[in-house]
C-alpha angles and dihedrals in degrees: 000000000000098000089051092059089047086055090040089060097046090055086056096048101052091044092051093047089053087042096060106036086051087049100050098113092059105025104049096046085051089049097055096052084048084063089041087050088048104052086044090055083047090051083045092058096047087043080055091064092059114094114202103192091343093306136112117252101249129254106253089042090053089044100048089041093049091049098053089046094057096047106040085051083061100038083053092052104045086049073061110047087036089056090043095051078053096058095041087054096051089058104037090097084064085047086062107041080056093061100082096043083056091053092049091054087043092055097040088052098049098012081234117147110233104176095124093052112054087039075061087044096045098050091048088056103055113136103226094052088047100047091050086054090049097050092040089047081047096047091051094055096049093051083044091044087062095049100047091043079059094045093049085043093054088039098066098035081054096053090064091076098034104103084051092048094043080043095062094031085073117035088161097090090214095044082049091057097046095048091042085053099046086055091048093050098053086043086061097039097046094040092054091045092045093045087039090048106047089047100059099041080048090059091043085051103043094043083047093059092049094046076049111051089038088061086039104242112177115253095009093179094062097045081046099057087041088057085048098047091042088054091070086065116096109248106321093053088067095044081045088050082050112044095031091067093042090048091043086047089053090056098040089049101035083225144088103221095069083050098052085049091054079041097061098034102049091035089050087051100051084048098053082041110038089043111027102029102027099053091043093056108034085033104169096314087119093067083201119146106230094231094051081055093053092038081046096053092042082050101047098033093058086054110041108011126228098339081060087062094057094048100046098089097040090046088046089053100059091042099062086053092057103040087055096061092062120074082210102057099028095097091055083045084057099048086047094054129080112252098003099268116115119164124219118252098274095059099075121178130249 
């Protein structure tokens, strides 16, 4: 019996795995407006704390402010971005040309010949193949960007009927109050990730501007937001935010010196805050096993790329909570999760 459930499990996984990377097109841009719609309901819930006369801002206000903010922030930051590629395009003919002065330094220092290499290096970085990357990379998120602005918009017009829904879903009143609290129990799991999270890859980010303009790399800001982006990444995200700048400050400088010293300050910075500030914030709440986290980037990386990355932790999350509520599935919750202990939906953590 048990082996048929093993086999069972490995069936649904397999399917599952076929089913989403078949269903990209329409499941990640969906995803992604599921994240956008989160962090709106989580704007909503600070607007909620504001008094105006003595009155609650309204619902649909909230709700309307907290939508233009989000997205103004992004469209902000991808003028940027958009401005900063641009730039990077415009001097990657100087990147090249500093190639070779890189691999003289390289072979005086070791007395190492790297011919090979920087021909391999050279041919990667040809402009017109990487302009066309860039435009088609560009091209994509903009057709994603339109469909995930409709799906945010049909999600919270949705939300407007869930309870009801929710409400004739379960007409059972104890069935009702588990699944309610195991909702509520994700919401507050997955908010505090998400909020955790994005503060302290904003402080990675931001500390990693300043480490950068202060040693004069070329387009901070955009090294800066990749740093940021890579640091929602389990464990490789944090060594790429480290080694890409070095290797970008090696090219612009034609010298290694400028890129140890991207090296050390950005790596000195992921440490303090990857070991000292991020611990101490996100602490165990995740209730996640390390190697689940590394077996669930690997997963969700193969299947939707980088953006995959960025989801695993959120989506294993989740899937520990709701694998704990079910008698059936608790013993694969407690092998998940990080040290077997895994509480029912009412229990909610602090």
């Amino acid at each position: 019996m048990d082996l048929q459930r093993i086999a069972y499990g490995l069936l649904v996984v397999i399917g599952t795995a076929v089913i989403l990377s078949y269903t990209k097109a329409v499941l990640l841009p969906f995803v992604l407006a599921f994240m956008i719609w989160f962090l709106i309901r989580q704007v909503q819930q600070l607007m909620s704390k504001v008094r105006i006369g003595g009155k609650q801002v309204p619902l649909w206000l909230r709700g309307s402010l907290a939508f233009l903010t989000i997205f103004l922030t992004l469209g902000l930051v991808a003028t940027l971005l958009m401005n900063n590629i641009k730039g990077v395009t415009e001097l990657l003919p100087h990147y090249e040309r500093n190639v070779l002065l890189i691999k003289e330094q390289l072979e005086g220092a070791t007395g190492l010949n790297f011919g090979s290499l920087t021909g391999k290096l050279s041919k990667d970085l040809e402009l017109g193949k990487l302009i066309t990357l860039l435009v088609n990379a560009l091209t994509g998120v903009l057709g994603d960007a339109v469909m995930v602005l409709i799906y945010v918009g049909f999600l919270m017009l949705e939300e407007r009927h869930a309870r009801a829904k929710f409400q004739a879903l379960y007409s059972d009143g104890p069935k009702r109050e588990k699944a309610l609290a195991m909702l509520a129990h994700m919401d507050h799991a997955l908010s505090q990730y998400v909020v955790l999270k994005t503060i302290v890859s904003l402080t990675t980010g931001g500390l990693s501007y300043i480490a950068l303009r202060i040693i004069g790399v070329d387009f901070a800001f955009f090294w800066a937001f990749t740093i940021f982006i890579l640091n929602y990444i389990p464990t490789i995200g944090s060594l790429l935010a480290t080694v890409f700048p070095a290797f970008i400050a090696a090219l612009q400088f034609a010298s290694i010196g400028p890129a140890l010293w991207v090296l050390g300050s950005v790596g000195v910075i992921q440490v303090i805050v990857g070991n000292i500030i991020d611990p101490r914030l996100m602490g165990s709440s995740l209730n996640v096993s390390g190697v689940v986290v590394i077996l669930s980037l690997a997963f969700w990386g193969s299947i939707w790329g980088v953006t995959g990355m960025i989801l695993s932790v959120p989506i294993t999350v989740m899937l520990v909570i709701v694998l704990a509520q079910f008698d059936n599935t608790r013993w694969l919750a407690v092998l998940l999760s990080d040290k077997g202990k895994v509480n029912g939906a009412t229990e909610q953590k602090a």
